[in-house]
PDB file of N, H, CA, C and O in Angstrom:
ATOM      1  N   UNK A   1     107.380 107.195 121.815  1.00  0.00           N
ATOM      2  CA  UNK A   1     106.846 106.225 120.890  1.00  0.00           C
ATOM      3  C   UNK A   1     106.591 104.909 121.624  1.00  0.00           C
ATOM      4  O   UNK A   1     107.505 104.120 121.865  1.00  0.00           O
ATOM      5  N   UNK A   2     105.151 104.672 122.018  1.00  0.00           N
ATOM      6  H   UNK A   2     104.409 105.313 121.822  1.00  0.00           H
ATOM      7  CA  UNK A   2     104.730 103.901 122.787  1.00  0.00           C
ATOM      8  C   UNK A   2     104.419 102.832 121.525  1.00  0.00           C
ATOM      9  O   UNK A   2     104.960 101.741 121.706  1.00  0.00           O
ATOM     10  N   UNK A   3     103.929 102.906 120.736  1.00  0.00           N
ATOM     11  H   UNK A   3     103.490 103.792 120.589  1.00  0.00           H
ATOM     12  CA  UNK A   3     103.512 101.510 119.842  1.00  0.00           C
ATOM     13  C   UNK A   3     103.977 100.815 118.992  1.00  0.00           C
ATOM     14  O   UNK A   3     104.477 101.407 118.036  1.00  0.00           O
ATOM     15  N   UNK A   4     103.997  99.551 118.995  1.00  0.00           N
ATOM     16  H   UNK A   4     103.591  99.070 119.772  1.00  0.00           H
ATOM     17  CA  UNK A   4     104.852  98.705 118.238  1.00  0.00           C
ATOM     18  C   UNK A   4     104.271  98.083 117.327  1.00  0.00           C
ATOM     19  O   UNK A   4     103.209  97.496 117.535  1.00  0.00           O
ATOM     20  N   UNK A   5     104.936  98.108 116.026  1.00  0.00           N
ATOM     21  H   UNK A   5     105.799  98.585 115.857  1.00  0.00           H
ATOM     22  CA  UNK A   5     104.176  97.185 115.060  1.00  0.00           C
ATOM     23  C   UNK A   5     105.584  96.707 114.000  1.00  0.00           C
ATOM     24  O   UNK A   5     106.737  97.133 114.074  1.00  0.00           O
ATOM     25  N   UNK A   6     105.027  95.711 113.054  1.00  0.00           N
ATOM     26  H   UNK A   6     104.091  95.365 112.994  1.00  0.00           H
ATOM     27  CA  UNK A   6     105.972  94.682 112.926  1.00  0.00           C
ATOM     28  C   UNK A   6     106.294  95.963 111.855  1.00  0.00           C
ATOM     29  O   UNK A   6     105.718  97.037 111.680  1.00  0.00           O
ATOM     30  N   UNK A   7     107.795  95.180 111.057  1.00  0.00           N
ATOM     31  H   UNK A   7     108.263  94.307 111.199  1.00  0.00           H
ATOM     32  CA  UNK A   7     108.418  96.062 110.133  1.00  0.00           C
ATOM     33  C   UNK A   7     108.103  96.317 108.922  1.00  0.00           C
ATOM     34  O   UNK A   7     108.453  97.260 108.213  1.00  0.00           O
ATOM     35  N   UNK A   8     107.272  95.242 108.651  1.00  0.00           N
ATOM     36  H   UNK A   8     106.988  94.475 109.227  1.00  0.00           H
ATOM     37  CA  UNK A   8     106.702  95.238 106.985  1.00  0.00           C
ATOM     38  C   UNK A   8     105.427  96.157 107.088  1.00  0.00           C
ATOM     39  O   UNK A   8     104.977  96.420 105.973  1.00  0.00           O
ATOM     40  N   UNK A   9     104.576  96.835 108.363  1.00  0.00           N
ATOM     41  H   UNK A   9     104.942  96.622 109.268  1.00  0.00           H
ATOM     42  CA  UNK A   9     103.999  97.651 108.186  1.00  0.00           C
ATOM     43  C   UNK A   9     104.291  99.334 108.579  1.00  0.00           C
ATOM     44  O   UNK A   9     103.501 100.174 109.009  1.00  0.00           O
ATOM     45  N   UNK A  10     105.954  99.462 108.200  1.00  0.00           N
ATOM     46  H   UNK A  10     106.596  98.779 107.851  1.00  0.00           H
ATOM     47  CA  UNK A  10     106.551 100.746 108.157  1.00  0.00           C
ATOM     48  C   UNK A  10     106.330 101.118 107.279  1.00  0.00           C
ATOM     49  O   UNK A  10     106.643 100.457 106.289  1.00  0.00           O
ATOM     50  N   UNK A  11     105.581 102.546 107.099  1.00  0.00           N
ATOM     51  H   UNK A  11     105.326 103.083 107.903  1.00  0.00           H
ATOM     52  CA  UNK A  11     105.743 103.027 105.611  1.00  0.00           C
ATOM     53  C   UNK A  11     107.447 103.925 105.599  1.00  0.00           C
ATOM     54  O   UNK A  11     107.893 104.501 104.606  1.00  0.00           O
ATOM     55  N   UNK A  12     108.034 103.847 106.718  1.00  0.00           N
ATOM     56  H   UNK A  12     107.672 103.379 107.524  1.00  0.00           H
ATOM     57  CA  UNK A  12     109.539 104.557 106.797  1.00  0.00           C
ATOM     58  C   UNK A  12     110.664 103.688 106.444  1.00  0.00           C
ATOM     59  O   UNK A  12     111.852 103.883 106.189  1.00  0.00           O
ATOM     60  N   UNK A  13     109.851 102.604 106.518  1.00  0.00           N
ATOM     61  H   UNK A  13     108.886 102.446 106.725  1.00  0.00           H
ATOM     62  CA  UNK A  13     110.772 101.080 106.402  1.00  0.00           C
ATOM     63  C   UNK A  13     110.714 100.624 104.784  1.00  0.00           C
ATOM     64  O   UNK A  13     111.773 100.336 104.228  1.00  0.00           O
ATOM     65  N   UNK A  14     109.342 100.563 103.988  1.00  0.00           N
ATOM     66  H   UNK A  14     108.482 100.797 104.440  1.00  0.00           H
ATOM     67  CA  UNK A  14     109.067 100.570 102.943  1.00  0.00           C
ATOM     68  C   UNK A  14     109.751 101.822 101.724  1.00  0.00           C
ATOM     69  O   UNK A  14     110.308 101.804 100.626  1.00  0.00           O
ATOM     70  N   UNK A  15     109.276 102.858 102.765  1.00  0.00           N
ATOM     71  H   UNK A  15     108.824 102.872 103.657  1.00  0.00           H
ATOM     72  CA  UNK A  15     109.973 103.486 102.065  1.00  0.00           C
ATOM     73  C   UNK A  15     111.593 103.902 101.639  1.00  0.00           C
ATOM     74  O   UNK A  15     111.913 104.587 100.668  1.00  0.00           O
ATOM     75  N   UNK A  16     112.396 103.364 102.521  1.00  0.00           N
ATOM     76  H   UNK A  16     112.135 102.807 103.310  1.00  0.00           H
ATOM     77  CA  UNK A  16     113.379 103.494 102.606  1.00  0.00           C
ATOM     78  C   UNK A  16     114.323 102.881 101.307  1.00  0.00           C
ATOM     79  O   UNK A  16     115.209 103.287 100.555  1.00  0.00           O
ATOM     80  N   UNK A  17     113.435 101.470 101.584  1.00  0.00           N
ATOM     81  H   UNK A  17     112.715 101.140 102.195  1.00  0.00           H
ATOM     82  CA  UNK A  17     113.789 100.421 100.462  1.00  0.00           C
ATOM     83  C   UNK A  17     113.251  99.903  99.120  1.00  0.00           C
ATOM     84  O   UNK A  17     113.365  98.875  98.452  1.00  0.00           O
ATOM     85  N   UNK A  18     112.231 101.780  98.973  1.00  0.00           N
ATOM     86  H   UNK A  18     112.138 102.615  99.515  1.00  0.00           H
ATOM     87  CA  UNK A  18     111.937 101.677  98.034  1.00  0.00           C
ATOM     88  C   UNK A  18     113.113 103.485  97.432  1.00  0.00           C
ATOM     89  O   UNK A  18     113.532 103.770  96.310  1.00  0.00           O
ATOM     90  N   UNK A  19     113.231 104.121  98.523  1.00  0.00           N
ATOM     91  H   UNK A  19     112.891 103.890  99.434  1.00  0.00           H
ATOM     92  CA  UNK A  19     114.322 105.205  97.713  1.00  0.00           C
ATOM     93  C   UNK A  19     115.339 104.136  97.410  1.00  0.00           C
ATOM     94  O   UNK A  19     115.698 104.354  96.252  1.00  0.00           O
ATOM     95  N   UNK A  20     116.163 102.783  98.023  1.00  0.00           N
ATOM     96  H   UNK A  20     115.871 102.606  98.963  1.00  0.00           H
ATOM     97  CA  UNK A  20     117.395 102.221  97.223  1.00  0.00           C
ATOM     98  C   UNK A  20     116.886 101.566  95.996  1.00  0.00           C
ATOM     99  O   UNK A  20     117.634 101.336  95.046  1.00  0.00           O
ATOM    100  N   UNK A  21     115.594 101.253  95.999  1.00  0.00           N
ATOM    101  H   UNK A  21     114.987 101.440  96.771  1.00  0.00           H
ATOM    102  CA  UNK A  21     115.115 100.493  94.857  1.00  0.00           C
ATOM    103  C   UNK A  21     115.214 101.747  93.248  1.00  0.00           C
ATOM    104  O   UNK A  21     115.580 101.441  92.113  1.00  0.00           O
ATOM    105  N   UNK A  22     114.796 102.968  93.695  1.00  0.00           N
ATOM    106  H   UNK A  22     114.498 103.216  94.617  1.00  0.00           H
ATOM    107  CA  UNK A  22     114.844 104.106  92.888  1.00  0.00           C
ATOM    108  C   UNK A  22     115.758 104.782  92.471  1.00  0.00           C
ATOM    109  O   UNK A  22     115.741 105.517  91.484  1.00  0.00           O
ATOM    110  N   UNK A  23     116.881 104.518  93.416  1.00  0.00           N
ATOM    111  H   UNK A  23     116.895 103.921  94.218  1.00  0.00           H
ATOM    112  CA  UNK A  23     118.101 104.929  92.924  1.00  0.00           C
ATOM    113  C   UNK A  23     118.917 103.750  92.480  1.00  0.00           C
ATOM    114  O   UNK A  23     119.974 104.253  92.100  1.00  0.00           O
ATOM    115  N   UNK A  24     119.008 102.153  92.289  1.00  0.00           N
ATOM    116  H   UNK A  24     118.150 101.744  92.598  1.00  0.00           H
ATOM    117  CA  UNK A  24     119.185 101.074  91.526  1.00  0.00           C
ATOM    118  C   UNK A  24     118.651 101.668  90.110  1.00  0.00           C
ATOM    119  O   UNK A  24     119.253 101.797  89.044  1.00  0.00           O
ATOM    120  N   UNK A  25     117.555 101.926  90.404  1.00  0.00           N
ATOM    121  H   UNK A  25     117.066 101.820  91.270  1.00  0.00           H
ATOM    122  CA  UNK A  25     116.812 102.201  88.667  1.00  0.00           C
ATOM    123  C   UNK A  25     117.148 103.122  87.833  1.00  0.00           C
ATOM    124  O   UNK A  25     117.282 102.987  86.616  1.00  0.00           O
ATOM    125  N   UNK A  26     117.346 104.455  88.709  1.00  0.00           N
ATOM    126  H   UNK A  26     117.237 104.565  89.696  1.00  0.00           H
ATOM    127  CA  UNK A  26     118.170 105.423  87.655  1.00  0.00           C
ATOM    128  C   UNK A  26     119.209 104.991  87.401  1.00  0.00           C
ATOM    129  O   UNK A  26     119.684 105.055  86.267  1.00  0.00           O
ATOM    130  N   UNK A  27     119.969 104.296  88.685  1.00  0.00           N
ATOM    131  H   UNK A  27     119.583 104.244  89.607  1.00  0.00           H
ATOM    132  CA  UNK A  27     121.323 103.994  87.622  1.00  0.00           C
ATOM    133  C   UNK A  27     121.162 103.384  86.229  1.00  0.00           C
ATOM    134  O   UNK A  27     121.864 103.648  85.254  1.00  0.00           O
ATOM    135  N   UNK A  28     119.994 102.414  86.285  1.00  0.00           N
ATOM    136  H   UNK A  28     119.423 102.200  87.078  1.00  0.00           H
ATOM    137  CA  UNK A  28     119.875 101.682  85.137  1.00  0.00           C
ATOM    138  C   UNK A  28     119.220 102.150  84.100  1.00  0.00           C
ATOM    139  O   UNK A  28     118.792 101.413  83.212  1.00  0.00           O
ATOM    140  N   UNK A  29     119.033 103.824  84.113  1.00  0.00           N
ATOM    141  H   UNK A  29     119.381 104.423  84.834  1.00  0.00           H
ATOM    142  CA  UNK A  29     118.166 104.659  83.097  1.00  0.00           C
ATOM    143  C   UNK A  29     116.889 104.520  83.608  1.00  0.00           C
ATOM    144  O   UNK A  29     116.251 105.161  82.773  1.00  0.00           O
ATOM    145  N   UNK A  30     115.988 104.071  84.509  1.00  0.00           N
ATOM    146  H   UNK A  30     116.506 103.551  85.188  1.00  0.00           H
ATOM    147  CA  UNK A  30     114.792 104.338  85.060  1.00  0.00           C
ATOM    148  C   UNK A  30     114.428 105.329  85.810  1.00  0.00           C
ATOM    149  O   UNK A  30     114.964 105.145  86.903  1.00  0.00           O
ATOM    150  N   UNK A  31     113.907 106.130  85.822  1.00  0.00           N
ATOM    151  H   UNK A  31     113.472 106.278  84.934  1.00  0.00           H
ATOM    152  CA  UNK A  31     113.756 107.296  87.275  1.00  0.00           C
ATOM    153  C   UNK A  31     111.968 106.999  87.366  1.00  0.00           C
ATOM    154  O   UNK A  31     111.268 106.478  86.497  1.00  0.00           O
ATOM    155  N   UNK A  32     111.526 107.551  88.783  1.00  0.00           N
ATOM    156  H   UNK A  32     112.094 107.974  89.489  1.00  0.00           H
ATOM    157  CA  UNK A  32     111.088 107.574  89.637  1.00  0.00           C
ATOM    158  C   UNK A  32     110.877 108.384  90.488  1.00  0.00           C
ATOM    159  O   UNK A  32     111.537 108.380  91.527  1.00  0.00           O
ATOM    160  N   UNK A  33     110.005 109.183  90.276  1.00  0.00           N
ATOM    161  H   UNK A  33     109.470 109.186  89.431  1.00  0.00           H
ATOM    162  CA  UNK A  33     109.484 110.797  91.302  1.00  0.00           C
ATOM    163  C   UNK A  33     109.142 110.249  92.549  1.00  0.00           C
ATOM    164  O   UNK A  33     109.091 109.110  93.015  1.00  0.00           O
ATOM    165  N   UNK A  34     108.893 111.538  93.009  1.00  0.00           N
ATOM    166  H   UNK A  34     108.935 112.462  92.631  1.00  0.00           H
ATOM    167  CA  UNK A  34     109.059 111.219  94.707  1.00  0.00           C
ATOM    168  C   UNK A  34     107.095 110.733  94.577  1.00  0.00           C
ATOM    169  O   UNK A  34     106.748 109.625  94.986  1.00  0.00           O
ATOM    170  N   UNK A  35     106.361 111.421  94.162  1.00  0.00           N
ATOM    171  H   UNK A  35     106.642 112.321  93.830  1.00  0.00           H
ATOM    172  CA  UNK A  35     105.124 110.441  94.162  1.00  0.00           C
ATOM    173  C   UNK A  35     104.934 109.308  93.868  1.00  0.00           C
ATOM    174  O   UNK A  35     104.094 108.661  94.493  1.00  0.00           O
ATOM    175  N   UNK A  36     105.907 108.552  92.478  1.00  0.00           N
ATOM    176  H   UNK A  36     106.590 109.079  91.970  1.00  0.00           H
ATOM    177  CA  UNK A  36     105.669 107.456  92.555  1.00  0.00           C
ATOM    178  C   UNK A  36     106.408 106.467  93.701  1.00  0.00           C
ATOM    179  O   UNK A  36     105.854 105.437  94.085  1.00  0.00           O
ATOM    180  N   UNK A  37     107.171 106.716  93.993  1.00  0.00           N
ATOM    181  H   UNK A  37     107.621 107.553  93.681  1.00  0.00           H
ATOM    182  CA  UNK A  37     107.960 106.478  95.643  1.00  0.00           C
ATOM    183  C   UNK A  37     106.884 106.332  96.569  1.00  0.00           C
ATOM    184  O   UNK A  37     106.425 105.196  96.688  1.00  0.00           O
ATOM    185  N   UNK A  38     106.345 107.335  97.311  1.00  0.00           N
ATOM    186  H   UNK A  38     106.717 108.258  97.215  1.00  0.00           H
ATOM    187  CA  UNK A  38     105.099 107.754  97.914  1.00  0.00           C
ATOM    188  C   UNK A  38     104.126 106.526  97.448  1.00  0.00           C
ATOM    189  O   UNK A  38     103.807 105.758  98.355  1.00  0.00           O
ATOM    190  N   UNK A  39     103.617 106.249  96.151  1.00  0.00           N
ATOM    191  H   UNK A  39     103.876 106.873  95.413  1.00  0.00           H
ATOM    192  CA  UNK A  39     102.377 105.106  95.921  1.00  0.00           C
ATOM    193  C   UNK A  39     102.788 103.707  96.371  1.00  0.00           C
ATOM    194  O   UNK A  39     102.233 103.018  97.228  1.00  0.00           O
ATOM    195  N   UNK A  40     104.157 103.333  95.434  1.00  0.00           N
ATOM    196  H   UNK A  40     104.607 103.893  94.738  1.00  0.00           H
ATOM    197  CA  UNK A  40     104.431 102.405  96.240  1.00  0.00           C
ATOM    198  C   UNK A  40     104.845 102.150  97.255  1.00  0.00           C
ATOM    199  O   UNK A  40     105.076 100.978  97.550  1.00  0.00           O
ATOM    200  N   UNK A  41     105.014 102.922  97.901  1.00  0.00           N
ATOM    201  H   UNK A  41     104.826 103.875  97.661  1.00  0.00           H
ATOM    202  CA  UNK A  41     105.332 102.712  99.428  1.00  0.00           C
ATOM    203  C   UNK A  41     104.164 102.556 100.443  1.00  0.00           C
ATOM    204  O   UNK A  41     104.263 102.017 101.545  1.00  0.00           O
ATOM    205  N   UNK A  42     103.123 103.069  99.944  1.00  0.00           N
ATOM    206  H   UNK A  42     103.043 103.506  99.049  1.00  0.00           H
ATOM    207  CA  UNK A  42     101.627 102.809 100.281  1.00  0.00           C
ATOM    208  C   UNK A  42     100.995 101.626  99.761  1.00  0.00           C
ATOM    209  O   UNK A  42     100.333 100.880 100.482  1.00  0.00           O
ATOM    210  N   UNK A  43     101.196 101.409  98.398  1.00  0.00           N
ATOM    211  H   UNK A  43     101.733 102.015  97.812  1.00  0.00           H
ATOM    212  CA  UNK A  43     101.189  99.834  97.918  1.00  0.00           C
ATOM    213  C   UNK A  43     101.850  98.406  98.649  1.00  0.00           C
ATOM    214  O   UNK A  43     101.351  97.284  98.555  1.00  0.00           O
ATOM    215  N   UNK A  44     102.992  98.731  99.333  1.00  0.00           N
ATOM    216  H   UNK A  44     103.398  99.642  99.410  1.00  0.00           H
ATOM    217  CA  UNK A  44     103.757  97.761  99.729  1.00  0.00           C
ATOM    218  C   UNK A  44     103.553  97.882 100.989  1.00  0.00           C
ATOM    219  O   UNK A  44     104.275  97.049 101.536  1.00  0.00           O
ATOM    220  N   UNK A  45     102.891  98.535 101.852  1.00  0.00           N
ATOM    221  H   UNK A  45     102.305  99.212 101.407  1.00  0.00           H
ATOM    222  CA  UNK A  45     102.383  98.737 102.882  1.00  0.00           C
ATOM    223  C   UNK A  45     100.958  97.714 103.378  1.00  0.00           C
ATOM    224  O   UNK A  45     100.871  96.948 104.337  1.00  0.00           O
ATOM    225  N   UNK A  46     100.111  97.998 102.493  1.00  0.00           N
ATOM    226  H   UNK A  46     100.182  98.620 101.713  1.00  0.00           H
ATOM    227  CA  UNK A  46      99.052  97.516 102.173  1.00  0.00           C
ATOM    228  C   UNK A  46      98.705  95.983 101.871  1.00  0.00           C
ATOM    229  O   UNK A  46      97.836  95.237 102.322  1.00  0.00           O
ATOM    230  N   UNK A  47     100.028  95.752 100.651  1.00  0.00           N
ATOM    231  H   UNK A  47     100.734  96.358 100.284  1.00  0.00           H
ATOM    232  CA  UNK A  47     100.198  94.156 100.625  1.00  0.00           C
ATOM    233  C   UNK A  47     100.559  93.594 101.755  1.00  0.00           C
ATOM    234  O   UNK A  47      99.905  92.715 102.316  1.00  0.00           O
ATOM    235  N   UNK A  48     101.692  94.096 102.186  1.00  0.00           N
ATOM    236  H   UNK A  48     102.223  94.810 101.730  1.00  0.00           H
ATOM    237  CA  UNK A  48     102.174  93.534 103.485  1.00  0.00           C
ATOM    238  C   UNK A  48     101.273  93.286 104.319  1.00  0.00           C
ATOM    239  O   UNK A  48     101.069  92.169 104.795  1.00  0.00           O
ATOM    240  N   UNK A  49     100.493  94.545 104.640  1.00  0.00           N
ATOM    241  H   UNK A  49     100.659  95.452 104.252  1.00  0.00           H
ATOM    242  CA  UNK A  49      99.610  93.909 105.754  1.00  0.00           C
ATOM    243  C   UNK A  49      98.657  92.816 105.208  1.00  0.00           C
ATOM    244  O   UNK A  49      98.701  91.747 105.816  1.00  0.00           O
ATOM    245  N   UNK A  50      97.643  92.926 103.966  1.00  0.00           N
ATOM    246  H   UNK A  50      97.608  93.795 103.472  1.00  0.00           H
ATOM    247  CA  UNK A  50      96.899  91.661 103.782  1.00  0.00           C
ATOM    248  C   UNK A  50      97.478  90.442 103.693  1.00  0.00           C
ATOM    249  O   UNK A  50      96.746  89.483 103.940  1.00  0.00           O
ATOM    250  N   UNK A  51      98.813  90.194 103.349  1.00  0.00           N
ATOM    251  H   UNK A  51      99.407  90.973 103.149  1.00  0.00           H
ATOM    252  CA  UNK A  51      99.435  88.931 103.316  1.00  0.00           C
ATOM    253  C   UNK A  51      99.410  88.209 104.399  1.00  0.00           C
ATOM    254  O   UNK A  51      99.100  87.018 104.417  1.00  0.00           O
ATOM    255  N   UNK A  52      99.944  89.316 106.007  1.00  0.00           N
ATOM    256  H   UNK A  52     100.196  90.284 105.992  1.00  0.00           H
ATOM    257  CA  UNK A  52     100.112  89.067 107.254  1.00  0.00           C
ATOM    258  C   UNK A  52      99.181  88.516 107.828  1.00  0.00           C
ATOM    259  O   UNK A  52      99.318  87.450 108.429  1.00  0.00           O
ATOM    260  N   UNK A  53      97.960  89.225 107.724  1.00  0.00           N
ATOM    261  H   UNK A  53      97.849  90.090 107.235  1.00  0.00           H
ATOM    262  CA  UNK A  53      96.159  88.881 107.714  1.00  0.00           C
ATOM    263  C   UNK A  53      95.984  87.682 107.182  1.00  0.00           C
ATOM    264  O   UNK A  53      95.456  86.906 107.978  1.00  0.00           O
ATOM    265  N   UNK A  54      96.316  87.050 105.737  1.00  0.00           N
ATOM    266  H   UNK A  54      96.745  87.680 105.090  1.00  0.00           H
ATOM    267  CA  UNK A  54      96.294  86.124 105.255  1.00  0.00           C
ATOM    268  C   UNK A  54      97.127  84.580 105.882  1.00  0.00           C
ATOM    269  O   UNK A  54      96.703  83.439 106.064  1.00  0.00           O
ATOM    270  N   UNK A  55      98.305  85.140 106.055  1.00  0.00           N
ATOM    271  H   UNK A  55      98.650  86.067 105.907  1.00  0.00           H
ATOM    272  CA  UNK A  55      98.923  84.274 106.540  1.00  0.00           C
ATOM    273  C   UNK A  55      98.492  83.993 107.668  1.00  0.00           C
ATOM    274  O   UNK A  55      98.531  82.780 107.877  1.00  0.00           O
ATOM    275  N   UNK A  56      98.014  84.708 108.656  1.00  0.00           N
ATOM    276  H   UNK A  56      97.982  85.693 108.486  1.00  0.00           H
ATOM    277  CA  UNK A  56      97.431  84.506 110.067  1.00  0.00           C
ATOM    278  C   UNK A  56      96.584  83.779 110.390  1.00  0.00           C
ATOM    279  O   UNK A  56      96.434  83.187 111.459  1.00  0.00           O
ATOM    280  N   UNK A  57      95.695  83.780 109.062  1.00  0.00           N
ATOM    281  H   UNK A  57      95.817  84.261 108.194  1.00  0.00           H
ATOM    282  CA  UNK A  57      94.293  82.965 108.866  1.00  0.00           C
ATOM    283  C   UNK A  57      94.698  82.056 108.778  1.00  0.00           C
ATOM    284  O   UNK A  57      94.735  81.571 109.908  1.00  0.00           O
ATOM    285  N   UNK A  58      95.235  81.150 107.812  1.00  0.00           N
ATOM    286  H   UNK A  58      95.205  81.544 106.893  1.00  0.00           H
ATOM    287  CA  UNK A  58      95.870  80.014 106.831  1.00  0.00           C
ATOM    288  C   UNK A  58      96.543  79.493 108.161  1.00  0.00           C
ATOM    289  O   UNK A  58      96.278  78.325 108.446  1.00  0.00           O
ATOM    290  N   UNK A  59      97.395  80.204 109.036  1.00  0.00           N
ATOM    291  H   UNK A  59      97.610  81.152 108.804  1.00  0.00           H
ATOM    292  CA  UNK A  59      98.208  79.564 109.966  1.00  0.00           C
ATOM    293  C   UNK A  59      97.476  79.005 111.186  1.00  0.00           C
ATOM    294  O   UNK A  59      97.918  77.968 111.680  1.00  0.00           O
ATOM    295  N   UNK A  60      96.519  79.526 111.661  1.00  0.00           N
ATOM    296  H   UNK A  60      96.160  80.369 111.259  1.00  0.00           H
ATOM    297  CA  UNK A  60      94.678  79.205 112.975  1.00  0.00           C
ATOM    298  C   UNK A  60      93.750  77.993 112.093  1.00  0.00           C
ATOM    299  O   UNK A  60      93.099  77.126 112.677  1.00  0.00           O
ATOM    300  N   UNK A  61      93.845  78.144 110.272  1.00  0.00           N
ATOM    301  H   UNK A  61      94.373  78.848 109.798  1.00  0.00           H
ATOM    302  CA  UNK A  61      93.032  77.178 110.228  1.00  0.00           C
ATOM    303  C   UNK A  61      93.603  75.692 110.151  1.00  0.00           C
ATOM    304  O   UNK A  61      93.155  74.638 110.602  1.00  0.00           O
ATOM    305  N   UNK A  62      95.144  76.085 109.170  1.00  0.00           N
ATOM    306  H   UNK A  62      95.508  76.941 108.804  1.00  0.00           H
ATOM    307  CA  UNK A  62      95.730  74.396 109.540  1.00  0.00           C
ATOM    308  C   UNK A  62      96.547  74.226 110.503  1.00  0.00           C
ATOM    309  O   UNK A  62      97.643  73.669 110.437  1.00  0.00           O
ATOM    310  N   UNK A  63      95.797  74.930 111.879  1.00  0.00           N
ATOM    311  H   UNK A  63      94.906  75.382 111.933  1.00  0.00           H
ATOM    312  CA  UNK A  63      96.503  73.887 112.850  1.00  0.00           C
ATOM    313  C   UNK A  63      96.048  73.319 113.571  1.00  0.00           C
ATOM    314  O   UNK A  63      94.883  73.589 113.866  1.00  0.00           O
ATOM    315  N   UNK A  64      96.798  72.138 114.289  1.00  0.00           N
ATOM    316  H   UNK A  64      97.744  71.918 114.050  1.00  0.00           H
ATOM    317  CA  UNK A  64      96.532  71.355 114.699  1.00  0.00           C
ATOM    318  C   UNK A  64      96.315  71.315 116.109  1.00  0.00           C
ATOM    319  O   UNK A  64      96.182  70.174 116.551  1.00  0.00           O
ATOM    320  N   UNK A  65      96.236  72.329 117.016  1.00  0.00           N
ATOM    321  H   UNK A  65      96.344  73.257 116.657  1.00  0.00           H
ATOM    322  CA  UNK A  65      95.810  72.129 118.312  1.00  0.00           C
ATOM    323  C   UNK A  65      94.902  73.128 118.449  1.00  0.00           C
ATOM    324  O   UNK A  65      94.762  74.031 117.624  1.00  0.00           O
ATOM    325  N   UNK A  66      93.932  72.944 120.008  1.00  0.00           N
ATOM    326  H   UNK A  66      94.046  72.210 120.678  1.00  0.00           H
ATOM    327  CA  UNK A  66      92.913  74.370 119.931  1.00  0.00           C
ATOM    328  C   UNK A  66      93.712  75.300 120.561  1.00  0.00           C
ATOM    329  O   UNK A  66      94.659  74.789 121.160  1.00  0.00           O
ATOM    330  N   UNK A  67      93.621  76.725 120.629  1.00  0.00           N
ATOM    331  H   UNK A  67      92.852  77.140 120.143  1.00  0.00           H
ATOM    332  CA  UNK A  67      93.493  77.293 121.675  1.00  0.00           C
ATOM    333  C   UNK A  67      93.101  77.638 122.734  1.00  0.00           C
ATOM    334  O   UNK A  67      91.889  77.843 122.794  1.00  0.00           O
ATOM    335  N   UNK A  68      93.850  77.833 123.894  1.00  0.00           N
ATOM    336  H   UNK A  68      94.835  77.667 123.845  1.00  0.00           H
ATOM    337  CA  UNK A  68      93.458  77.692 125.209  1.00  0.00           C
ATOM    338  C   UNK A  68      93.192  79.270 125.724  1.00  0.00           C
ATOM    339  O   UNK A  68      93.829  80.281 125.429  1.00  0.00           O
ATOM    340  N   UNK A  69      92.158  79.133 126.498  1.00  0.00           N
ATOM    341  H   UNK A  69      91.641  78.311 126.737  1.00  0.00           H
ATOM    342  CA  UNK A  69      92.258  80.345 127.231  1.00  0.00           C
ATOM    343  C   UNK A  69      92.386  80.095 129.173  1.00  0.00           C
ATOM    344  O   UNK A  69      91.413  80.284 129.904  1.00  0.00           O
ATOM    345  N   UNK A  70      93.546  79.726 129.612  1.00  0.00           N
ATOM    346  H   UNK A  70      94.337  79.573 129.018  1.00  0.00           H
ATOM    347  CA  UNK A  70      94.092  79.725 130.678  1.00  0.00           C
ATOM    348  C   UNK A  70      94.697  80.715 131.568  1.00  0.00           C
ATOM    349  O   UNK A  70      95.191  80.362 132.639  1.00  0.00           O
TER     350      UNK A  70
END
């Protein structure tokens, strides 16, 4: 496993903490199939990355020095 990418675009990572999120919920009388697990974990995948994208932008346009290519 040569490639690295940040953690919020794990779907193993997402998903992980979306099975504790699913088993919080049944305790609380909610259940949650393994597909809907599966969507949002593709959902939260997805946000994550446009936020990152977003934030990336927002962070190059208000700042305050240029970039160098040295």
């Amino acid at each position: 496993m040569d490639d690295v990418k940040m953690w919020y675009k794990s779907k193993t990572v997402w998903g992980s903490l979306i099975a504790i999120l699913a088993s919080v919920l049944q305790a609380a009388g909610v259940e949650l199939g393994l597909d809907d697990q599966n969507q949002l974990a593709d959902a939260a995948v997805t946000l994550a990355g446009t936020f990152g994208g977003l934030l990336a932008l927002y962070g190059r346009l208000s700042a305050s020095s240029v970039i160098a290519t040295r």
